[in-house]
Structures are given as C-alpha cells and as structure tokens.
C-alpha positions as CSV (number, residue, x, y, z in Angstrom):
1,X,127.6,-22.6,78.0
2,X,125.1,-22.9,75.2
3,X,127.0,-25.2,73.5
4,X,127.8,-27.7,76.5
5,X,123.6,-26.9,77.4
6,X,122.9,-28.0,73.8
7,X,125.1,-31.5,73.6
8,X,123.8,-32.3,76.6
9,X,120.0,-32.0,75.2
10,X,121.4,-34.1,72.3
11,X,122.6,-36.9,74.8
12,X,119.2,-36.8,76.6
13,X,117.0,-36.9,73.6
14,X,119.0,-39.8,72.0
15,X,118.2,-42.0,74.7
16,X,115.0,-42.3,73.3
17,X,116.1,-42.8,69.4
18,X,115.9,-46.6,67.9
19,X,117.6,-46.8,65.0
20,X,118.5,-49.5,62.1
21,X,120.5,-49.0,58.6
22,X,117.3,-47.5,56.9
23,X,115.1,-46.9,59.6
24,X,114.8,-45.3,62.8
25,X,112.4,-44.0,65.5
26,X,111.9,-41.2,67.7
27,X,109.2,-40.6,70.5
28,X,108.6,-37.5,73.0
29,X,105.7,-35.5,74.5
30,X,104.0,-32.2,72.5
31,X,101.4,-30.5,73.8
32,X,98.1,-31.1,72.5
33,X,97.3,-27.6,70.5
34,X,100.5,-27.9,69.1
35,X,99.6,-31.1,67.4
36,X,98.3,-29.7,64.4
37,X,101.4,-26.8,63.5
38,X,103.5,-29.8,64.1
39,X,102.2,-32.2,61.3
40,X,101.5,-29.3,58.8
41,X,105.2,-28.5,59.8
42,X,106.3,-32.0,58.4
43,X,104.2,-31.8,55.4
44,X,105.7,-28.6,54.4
45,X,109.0,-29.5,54.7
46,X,108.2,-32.7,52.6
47,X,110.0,-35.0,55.0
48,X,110.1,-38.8,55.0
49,X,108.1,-39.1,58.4
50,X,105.2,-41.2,59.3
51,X,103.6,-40.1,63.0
52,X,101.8,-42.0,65.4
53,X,99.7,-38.9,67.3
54,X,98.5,-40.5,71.0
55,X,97.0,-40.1,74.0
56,X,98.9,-40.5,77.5
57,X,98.5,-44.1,79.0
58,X,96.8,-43.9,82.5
59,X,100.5,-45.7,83.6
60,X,102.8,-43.1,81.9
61,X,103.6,-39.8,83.7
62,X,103.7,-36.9,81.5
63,X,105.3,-33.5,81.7
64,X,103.6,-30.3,82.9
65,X,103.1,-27.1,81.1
66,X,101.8,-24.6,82.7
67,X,99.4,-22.3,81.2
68,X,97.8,-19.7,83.2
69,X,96.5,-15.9,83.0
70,X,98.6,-12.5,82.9
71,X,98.3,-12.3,86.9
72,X,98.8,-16.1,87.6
73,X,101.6,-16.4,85.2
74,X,103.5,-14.3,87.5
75,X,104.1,-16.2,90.4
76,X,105.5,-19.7,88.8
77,X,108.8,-19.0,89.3
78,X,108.6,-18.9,93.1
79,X,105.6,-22.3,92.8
80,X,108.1,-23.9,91.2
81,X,110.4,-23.8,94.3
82,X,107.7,-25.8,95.9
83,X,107.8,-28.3,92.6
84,X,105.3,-28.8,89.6
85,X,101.7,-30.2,89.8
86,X,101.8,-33.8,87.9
87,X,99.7,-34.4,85.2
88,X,97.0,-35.5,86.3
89,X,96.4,-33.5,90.0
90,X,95.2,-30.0,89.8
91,X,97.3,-26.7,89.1
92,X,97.5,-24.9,92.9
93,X,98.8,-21.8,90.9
94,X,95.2,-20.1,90.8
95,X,95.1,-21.0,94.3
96,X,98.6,-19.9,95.2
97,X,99.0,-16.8,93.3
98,X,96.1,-14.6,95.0
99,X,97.0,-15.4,98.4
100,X,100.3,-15.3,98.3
101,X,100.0,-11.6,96.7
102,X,97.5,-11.2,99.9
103,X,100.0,-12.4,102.3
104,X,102.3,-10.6,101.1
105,X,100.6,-7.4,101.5
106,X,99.7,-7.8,104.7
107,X,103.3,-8.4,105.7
108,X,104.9,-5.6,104.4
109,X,101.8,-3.4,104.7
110,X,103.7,-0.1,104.0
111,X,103.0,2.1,101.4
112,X,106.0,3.9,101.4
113,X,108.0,1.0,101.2
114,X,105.9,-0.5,98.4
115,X,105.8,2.4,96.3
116,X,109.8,2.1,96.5
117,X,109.8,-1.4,96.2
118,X,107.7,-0.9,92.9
119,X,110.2,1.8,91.4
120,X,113.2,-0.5,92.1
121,X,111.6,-3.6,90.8
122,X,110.6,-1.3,87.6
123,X,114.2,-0.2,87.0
124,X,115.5,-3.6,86.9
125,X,112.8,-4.9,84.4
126,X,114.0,-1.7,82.0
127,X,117.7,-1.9,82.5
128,X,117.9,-5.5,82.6
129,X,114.7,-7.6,81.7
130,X,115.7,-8.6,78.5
131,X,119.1,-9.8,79.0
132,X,118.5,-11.9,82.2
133,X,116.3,-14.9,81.2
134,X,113.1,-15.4,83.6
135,X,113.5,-11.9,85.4
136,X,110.8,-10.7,83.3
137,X,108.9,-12.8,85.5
138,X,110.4,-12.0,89.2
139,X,110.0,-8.1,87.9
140,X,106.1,-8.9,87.6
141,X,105.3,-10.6,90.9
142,X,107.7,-8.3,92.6
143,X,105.0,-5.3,91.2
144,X,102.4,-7.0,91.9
145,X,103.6,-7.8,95.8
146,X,104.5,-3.7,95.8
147,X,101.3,-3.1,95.0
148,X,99.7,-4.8,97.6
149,X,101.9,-3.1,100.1
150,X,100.7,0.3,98.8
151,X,96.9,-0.8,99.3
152,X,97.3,-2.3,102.4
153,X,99.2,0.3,103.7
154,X,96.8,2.9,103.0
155,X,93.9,0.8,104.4
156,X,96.1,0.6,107.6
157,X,97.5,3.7,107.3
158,X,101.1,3.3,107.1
159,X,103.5,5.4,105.5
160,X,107.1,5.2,106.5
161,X,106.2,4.7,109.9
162,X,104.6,8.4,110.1
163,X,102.2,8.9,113.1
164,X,99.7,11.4,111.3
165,X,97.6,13.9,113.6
166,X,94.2,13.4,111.8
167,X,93.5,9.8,111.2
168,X,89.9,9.7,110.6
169,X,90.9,8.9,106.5
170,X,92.0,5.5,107.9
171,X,89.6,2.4,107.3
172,X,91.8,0.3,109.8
173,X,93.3,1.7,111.9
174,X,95.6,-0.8,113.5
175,X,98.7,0.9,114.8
176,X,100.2,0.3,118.2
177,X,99.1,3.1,120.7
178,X,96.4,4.8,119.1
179,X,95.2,2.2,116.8
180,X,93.5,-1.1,117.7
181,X,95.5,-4.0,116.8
182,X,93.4,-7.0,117.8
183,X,91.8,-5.9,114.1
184,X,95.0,-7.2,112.2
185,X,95.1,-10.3,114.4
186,X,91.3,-11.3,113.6
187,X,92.1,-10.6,109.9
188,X,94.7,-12.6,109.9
189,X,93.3,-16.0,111.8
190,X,90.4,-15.3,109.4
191,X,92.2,-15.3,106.4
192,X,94.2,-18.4,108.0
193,X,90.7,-20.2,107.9
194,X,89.6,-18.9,104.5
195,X,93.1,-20.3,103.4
196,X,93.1,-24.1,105.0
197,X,89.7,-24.4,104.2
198,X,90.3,-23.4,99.9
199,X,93.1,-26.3,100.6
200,X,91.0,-28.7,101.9
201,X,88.5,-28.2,99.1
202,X,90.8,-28.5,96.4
203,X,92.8,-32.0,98.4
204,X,88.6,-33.3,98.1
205,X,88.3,-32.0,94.6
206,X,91.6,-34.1,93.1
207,X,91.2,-37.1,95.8
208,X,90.6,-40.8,93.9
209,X,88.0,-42.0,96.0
210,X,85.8,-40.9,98.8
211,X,87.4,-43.1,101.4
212,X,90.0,-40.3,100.6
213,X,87.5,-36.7,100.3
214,X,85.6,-37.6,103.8
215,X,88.9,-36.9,106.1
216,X,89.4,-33.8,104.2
217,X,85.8,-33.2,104.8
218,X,86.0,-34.0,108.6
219,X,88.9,-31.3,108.7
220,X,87.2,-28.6,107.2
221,X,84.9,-29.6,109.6
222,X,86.2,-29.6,112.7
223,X,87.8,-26.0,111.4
224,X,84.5,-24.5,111.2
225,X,83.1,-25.8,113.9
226,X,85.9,-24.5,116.0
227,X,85.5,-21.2,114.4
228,X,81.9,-20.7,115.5
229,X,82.5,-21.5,119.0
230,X,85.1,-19.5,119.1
231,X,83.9,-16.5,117.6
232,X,80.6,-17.1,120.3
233,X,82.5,-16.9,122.7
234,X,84.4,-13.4,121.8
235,X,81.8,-11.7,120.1
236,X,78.3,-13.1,121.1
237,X,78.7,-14.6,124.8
238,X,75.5,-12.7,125.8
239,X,72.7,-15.6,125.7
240,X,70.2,-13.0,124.2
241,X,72.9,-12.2,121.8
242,X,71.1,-12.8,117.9
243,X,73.7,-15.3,116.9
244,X,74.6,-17.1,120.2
245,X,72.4,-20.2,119.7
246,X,73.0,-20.5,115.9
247,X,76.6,-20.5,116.4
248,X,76.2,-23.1,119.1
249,X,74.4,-25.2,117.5
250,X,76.2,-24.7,114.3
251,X,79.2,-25.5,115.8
252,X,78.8,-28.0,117.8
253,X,76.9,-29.8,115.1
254,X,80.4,-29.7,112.7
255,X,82.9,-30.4,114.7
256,X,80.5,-33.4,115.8
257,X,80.4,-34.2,112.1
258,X,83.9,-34.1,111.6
259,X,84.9,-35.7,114.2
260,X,82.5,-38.8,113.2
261,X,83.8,-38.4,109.9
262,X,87.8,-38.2,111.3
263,X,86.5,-41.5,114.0
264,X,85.2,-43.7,111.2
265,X,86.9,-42.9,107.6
266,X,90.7,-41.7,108.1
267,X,91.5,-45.5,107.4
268,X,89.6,-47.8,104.8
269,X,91.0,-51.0,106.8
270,X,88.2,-53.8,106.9
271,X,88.9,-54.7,110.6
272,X,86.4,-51.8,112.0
273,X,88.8,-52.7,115.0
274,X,91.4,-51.5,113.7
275,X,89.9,-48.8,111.6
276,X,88.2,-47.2,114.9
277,X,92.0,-47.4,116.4
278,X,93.7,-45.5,113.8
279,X,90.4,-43.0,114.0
280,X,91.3,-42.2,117.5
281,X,94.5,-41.6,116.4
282,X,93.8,-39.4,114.0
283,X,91.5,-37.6,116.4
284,X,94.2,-37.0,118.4
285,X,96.3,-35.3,115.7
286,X,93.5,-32.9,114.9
287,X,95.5,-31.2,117.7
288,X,97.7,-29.6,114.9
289,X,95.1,-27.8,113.5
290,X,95.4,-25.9,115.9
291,X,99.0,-24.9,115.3
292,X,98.5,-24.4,111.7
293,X,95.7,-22.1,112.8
294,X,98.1,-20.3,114.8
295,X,100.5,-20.2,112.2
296,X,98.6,-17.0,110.3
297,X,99.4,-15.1,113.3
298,X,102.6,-14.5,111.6
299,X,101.2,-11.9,109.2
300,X,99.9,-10.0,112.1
301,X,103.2,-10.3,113.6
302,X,105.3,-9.3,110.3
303,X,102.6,-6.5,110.0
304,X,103.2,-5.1,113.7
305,X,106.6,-5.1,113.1
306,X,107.2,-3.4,109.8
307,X,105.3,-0.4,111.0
308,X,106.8,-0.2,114.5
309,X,110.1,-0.5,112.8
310,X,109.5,2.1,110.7
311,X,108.3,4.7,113.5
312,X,111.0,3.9,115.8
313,X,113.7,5.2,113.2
314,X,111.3,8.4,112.8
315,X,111.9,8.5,116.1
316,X,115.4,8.3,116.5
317,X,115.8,10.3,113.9
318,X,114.4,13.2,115.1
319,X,115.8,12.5,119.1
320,X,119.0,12.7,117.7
321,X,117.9,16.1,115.6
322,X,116.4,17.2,119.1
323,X,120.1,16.5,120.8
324,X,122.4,17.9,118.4
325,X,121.2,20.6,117.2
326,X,120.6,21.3,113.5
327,X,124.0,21.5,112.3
328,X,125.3,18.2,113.5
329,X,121.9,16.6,114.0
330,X,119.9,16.6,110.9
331,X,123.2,15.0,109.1
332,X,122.8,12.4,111.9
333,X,119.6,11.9,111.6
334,X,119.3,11.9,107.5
335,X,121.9,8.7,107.7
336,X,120.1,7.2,110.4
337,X,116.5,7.8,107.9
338,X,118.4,5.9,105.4
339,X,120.2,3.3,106.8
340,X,117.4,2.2,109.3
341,X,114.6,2.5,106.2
342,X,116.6,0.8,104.4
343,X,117.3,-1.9,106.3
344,X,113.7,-2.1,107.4
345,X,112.5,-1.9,103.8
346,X,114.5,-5.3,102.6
347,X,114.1,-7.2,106.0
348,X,111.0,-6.9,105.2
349,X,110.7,-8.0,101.9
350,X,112.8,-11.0,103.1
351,X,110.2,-11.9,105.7
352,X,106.9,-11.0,103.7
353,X,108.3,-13.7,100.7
354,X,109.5,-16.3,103.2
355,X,106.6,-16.7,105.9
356,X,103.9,-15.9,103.0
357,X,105.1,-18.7,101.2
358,X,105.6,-21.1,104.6
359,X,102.1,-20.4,105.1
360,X,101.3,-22.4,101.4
361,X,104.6,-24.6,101.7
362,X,103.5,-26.0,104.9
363,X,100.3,-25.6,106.0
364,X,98.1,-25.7,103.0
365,X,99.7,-27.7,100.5
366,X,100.2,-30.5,102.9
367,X,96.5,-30.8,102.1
368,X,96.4,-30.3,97.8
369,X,99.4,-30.6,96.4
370,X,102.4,-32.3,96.6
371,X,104.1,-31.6,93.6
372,X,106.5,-33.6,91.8
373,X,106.0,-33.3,87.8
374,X,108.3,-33.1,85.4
375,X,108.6,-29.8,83.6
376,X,107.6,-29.9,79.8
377,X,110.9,-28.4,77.8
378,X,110.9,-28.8,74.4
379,X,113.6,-30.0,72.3
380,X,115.3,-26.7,70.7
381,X,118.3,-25.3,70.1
382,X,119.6,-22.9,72.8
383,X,121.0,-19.7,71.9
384,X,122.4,-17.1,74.5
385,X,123.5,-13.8,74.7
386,X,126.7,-12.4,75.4
C-alpha cells in the first residue's frame, strides 16, 4: 500500500518537473515558517540548487494548512467532511469547534452516558491510537463531546434516565413531568440566534466589497429585530412592563433596517428597476430564516429524547422486576438495562454528531464558508506499519 501511495506521489510531483540534459526545474508550495529550515537544509547538504523563495500571485490558489490550538485542532477531521477554507477566506474552525462541542452537549445531555462515552473513547486511544493514523484525533473530539455530556447533564440533571426524589441540586431542571421544558427549548432558539448571527458576522468579515457585507447585515438584522418582538411578546406583553417599549422600538427599528438594507443592496445591478425587483425577491426569501431558526429546535428535541429514552428503560426495567418476581425478573430486567442503554447510548451519539453538524453544514456555513481548498501535503516518503 505504501509503496503503490508512494509512486503515485512520484507521478503527481513529476508533473510539475522541467527538465533538459544538464538542467532541470522543480516548483511547489512550503509553508512560510518553514522557508528558512528549508534553505539552511540545502546549504548543509551542499547541493547544486539555486531557489527562487515567492509570494502567492493574487490569481494562483494555494493549499491550506491548518494551524489551530490544542482544543480547535480536535475537530478538523470531522470540518474537513464539510471541505477546507481556501486560502484566502477565513478558517470557520474557531467558529466551528466551540459550538459544535456545545451542540453536542446539549444533544446527548446525559452524564451517565458521557462518562461511558469518555471511558470507551479513552480505551481506544490506549489500545489503538498509535497504530491507526488520525484516530489520535477522533479520540480527542470524542472526549471532548463526552465531556460536554457530563456538564450538561448535570446542569439538567440527567443521569441514566434516573428520576431523583430531591432535585433542588439541579440548576435546570428540564425534565418531562416534573421539570419545565420550555427552558431547553428557549436555550436552544437562543443559541440558534447566537449561532446565525456569529455566521453572518464572519460572511461580512471575509466579503470583497460592501455591496456584498450590507445583505449579511440586513440578515442579522431582520434576526434581531425578530427576536425582540418576539421575546416582547412572551416575556414583556404588559405595557408597563420595563422593557416593552425598548424592545418595540428596538425591533421594529432593525428589522426596518434590514429590510431597507435586504430592499435596496441584495443586487448591485445599475437598473434601480431591476435592483428594487430582485430586492423584493429577496424579501420574500427572508421567509427561510425562519426555518433555519426553527432548525435549533432539534437540540431540544434530541435532548427530550435521550433523557426520556433513558427513563422509559428504568422503567421497564423495574415493571418487568415488579412482574416476575426476583428470580426471573431482575435477569430480565438487567438485559433489558443493557440492551436498551445501550442502544440509547449510541443512537445517541449518532444523532448528537449528525444534527450538531447539520446545524453548521447547512444553516450557518451557507452564510461564511463554502469550502473548497486544497489540502497542503508535503512531498515525503510514506512509511506504514504492519
């Protein structure tokens, strides 16, 4: 395998080789800190070389390495699903990595299942993190996702499912039935707007021109301005409420804005005819904000779920206990513990990766990223393990 990877770098690499009877050429991309190691390389070595050192042209395309922090680090491998940032937009991973860790959280939000989830994911790195190349890696963010299982599930109060008779320890108490959990659903829109609006910012902070920031700007917007009305209208209805007229005002006055902004500067056409025509058009898909709003309901969904889950097979556990008796019952009911647990435990780590990383996928990176660079890898020899 190494040997076929290895000849078919060679073939790649020659591409770019000219060569004559005495002379030939060779060009490629290093990354600029390396510059230095690489000529005092060549002068060591005493060889026959004369190298041009250059900057990118604005018309050449690069490759991308990534070079990011001990947390951040963790989560390329499942960014680079999505693709790599060119050269020349901004790195989403700073972005992507915290929230996705969030999401994830809030998904699974078990502690239970995330202290198991840790163990397992620690086993694998020790028995086989040196032999597997990139697990390293997957071991990390799969920590790290454990982790914020076992913090949101204490903040929630979930623990395999238990129902616990004292429940004053718990700061959110969102469980079905004796819990509130119109909390987790507010959390969750709210960290839906936190999220679009971080992606709008960043699509304004990388745009060319400002014919292309102001419809960004009229989005985030229209977002806010729909999040003060709304949030009038639940929590500060009462006209001698403190913050009904601010957040009328307030929001009224940005989703005017951005929909003056959306009206007049979602097309850069010189026929103001036209340019008012594809505004309204553009008004009119606003619409889907609405639906990616919406779409952050799913953690409050997968949240629900993975704790109600959880206490049904408590409680069919102990039903079946109740039944049959404790001879043939608690057999019954340990295998139905473990089965449903485990079942529960890797649905939901299925779910909490794959509509945590929708949410960025679709919704936000729609609005800041939309990948496509090339991956810098370095012409080396490649040697594998048996």
């Amino acid at each position: 395998m190494t040997s076929a990877l290895n000849e078919a770098r060679y073939l790649e690499q020659m591409g770019t080789l000219y060569a004559e009877n005495y002379l030939f050429g060779l060009q490629g991309w290093i990354p600029e800190d390396h510059v230095h190691d690489f000529l005092r390389e060549i002068e060591r070595e005493h060889l026959p070389l004369q190298c041009e050192i250059r900057d990118p042209l604005p018309e050449e395309e690069p490759p991308v390495l990534l070079k990011n922090n001990w947390l951040i680090r963790r989560i390329e491998p499942l960014l680079k699903l999505y693709g790599n940032p060119k050269y020349r937009d901004l790195d989403p991973s700073f972005f992507f990595a915290p929230f996705m860790i969030l999401f994830f959280g809030v998904c699974y939000s078990d502690a239970g299942y995330g202290v198991i989830f840790y163990l397992v994911a620690h086993l694998i790195g020790k028995k086989w993190g040196e032999r597997v190349e990139g697990l390293p890696l997957v071991v990390k963010l799969c920590k790290a996702f454990a982790l914020a299982a076992i913090f949101i599930g204490i903040i929630t109060g979930s623990v395999f499912g238990m129902n616990f008779d004292n429940r004053e320890w718990i700061l959110l108490d969102v469980a079905v039935g004796v819990g509130d959990p119109m909390i987790l659903f507010y959390i969750s829109l709210g960290l839906g707007v936190i999220h679009l609006s971080f992606s709008y910012l960043l699509g304004m902070m990388q745009a060319a021109s400002w014919a292309s920031k102001l419809p960004k700007l009229g989005l985030l917007c229209v977002l806010w301005g729909g999040v003060f009305l709304v949030s009038r209208n639940i929590w500060f209805a009462a006209p001698a409420a403190t913050l009904n007229q601010p957040l009328t005002w307030g929001g009224y006055g940005a989703l005017g804005m951005g929909l003056l902004l959306t009206l007049f500067f979602s097309s850069n056409h010189k026929n103001w005819g036209i340019r008012l025509g594809l505004g309204m058009w553009s008004i009119y898909s606003l619409t889907g904000l609405v639906g990616d709003l919406l779409s952050y309901a799913r953690l409050f969904g997968l949240g629900i779920a993975t704790s109600a889950i959880a206490s049904v097979m408590n409680q069919l556990a102990a039903m079946v206990l109740g039944a049959a008796g404790p001879i043939f019952g608690l057999p019954l009911a340990v295998i139905i513990l473990i089965l449903g647990h485990t079942f529960n435990l890797l649905l939901g780590i299925l779910g909490s990766t794959v509509h945590s990383a929708r949410l960025h996928f679709v919704e936000a990176f729609k609005s800041c990223f939309e990948g496509g660079g090339i991956e810098y890898k370095p012409f080396k020899i490649e040697r594998g393990k048996l």
